[in-house]
Each structure stands twice: as structure tokens, then as C-alpha cells.
C-alpha positions in Angstrom: -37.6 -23.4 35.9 -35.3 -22.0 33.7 -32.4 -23.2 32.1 -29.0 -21.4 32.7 -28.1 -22.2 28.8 -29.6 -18.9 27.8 -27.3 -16.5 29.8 -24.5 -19.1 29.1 -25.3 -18.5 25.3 -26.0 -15.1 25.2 -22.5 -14.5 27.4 -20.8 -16.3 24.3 -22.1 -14.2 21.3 -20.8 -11.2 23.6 -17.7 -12.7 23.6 -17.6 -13.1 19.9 -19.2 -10.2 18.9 -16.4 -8.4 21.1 -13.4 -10.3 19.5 -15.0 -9.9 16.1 -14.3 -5.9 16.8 -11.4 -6.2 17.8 -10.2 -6.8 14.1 -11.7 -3.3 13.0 -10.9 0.1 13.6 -13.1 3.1 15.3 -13.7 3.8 11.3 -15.9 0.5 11.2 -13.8 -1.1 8.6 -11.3 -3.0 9.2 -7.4 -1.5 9.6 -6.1 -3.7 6.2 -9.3 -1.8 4.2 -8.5 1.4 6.1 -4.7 0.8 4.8 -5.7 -0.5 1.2 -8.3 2.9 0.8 -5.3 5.5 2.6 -3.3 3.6 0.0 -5.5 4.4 -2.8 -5.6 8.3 -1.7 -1.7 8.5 -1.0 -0.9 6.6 -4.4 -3.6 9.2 -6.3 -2.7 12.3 -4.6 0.4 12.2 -2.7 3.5 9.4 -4.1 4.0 11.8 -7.4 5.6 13.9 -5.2 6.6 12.0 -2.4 7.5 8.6 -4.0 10.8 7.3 -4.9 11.4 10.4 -7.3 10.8 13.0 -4.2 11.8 16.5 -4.4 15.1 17.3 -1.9 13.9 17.8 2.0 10.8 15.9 1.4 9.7 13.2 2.8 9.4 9.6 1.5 5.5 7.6 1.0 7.4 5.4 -1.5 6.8 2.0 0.3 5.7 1.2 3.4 8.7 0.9 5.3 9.1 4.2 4.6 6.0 5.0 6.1 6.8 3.2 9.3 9.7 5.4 9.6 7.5 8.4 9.8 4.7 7.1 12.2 4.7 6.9 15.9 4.9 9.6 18.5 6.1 13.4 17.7 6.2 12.1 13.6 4.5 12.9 10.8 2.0 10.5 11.4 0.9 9.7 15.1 -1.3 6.7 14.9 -4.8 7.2 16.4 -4.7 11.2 16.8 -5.2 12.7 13.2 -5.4 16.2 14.5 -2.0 15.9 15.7 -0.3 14.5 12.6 1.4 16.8 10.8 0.6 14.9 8.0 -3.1 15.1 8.0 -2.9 19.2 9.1 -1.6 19.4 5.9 -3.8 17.8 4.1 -6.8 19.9 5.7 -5.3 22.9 4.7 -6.6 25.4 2.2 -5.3 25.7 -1.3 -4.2 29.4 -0.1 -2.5 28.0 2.9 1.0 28.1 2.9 2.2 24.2 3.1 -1.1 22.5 2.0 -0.6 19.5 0.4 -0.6 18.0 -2.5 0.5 21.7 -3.8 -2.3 24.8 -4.6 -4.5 23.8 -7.0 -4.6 19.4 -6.3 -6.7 19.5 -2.9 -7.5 16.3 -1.7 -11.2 15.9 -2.0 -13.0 15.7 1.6 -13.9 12.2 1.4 -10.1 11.4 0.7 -9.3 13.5 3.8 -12.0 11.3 5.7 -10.1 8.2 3.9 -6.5 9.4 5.7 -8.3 10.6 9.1 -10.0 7.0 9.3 -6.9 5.3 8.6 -4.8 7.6 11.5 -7.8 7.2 13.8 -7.5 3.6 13.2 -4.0 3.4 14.6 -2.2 4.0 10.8 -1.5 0.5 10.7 0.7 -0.6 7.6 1.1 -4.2 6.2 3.9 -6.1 7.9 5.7 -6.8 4.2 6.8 -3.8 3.0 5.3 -2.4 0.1 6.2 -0.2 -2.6 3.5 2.7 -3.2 3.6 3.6 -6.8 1.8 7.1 -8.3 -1.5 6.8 -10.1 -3.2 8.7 -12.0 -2.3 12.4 -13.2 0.6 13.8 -11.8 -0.5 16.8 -9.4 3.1 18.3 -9.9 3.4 21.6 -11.2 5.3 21.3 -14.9 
């Protein structure tokens, strides 16, 4: 006869194996190293720009409160649907294209794209503090 321990068991690892993923994101990470790596890319490629020294009529990646302000439905960033944030179309676009971004000439490289499109995919979750974004690196700005 068997004993009923081994369904009983095997129903619990389910269980934990499910709430386990429940703390990651479609991109297999999870959201707070989705967030720190979109961080990396938007600190690198985009807060030059964007960030608390922004050019007129653009708009702000300088903490993340101000991100927050530009995610949810019809924003910039619409958490899980990359291909309808205005944010990553821009991104995608070709140095030629009018409106790509970061400006003609300072493409993201495609795994940085895949780093933002993860991180929207994954819901665009943000820290609950808020954060200040700071830019690294060169400068893609024009001088």
C-alpha cells in the first residue's frame, strides 16, 4: 500500500515552487534586478538628457518618482506591454529615425533594449523609496 505522503509532498514543492515565481518577472529575474539593470541602461544612456538638467518639453528620468509619474496606462511607459510604450518605440528606433532616442549617433545597444523591454514586460516596477537616477558615463549630448 502506498503512503498518501508522496502526493502530499509533492503537492507542497508545487506550492513553493509556484510562490517562489511569483517574486520574478516573465524575464526570469527578478523585478528589483530587472529595475537595478533598466537602471543601469537609463543612467548610461538616457538621465544625461533626461535627468534633473533636462532640455524644455522633455520628460523627467531623474528619480524614480518621476518615473512613476510617467508609467501606467496611455503613458510613456505602460507596464507589461513594451510595444506600446512610447518609451521603448523610441528606443527601437533607427539612428535615421526621426525621434530615436538617445539622439543619432548614441543608439542603445540591443542588449540594453532587451534590458528596458524585460523590465516593461516585467510590469516596470520601481523601488517604493524614491530614487534619484544620476548620469554615468559619457554624455551622449550633442556639444
Amino acid at each position: 500500500m502506498k503512503s498518501p505522503a508522496g502526493p502530499v509532498l509533492l503537492a507542497f514543492a508545487g506550492i513553493a515552487l509556484l510562490l517562489a515565481g511569483c517574486a520574478t518577472t516573465p524575464g526570469g529575474g527578478s523585478s528589483a534586478a530587472n529595475f537595478e539593470q533598466a537602471r543601469a541602461v537609463l543612467e548610461a544612456g538616457c538621465v544625461h538628457c533626461h535627468g534633473s538638467e533636462r532640455l524644455a518639453g522633455m520628460p523627467s528620468f531623474a528619480s524614480t518618482r518621476d518615473l512613476a509619474a510617467l508609467t501606467g496606462p496611455g503613458r510613456l511607459i505602460v507596464p507589461g506591454a513594451p510595444e506600446q510604450s512610447r518609451f521603448f518605440q523610441v528606443v527601437t528606433l533607427s539612428d535615421s529615425d526621426i525621434g530615436a532616442m538617445p539622439p543619432t549617433g548614441h543608439a542603445l545597444a540591443p542588449r540594453e533594449v532587451g534590458v528596458l523591454k524585460a523590465w516593461i514586460a516585467g510590469g516596470a516596477e520601481l523601488p517604493e523609496q524614491d530614487l534619484a537616477l544620476r548620469p554615468q558615463g559619457r554624455s551622449p549630448r550633442s556639444r
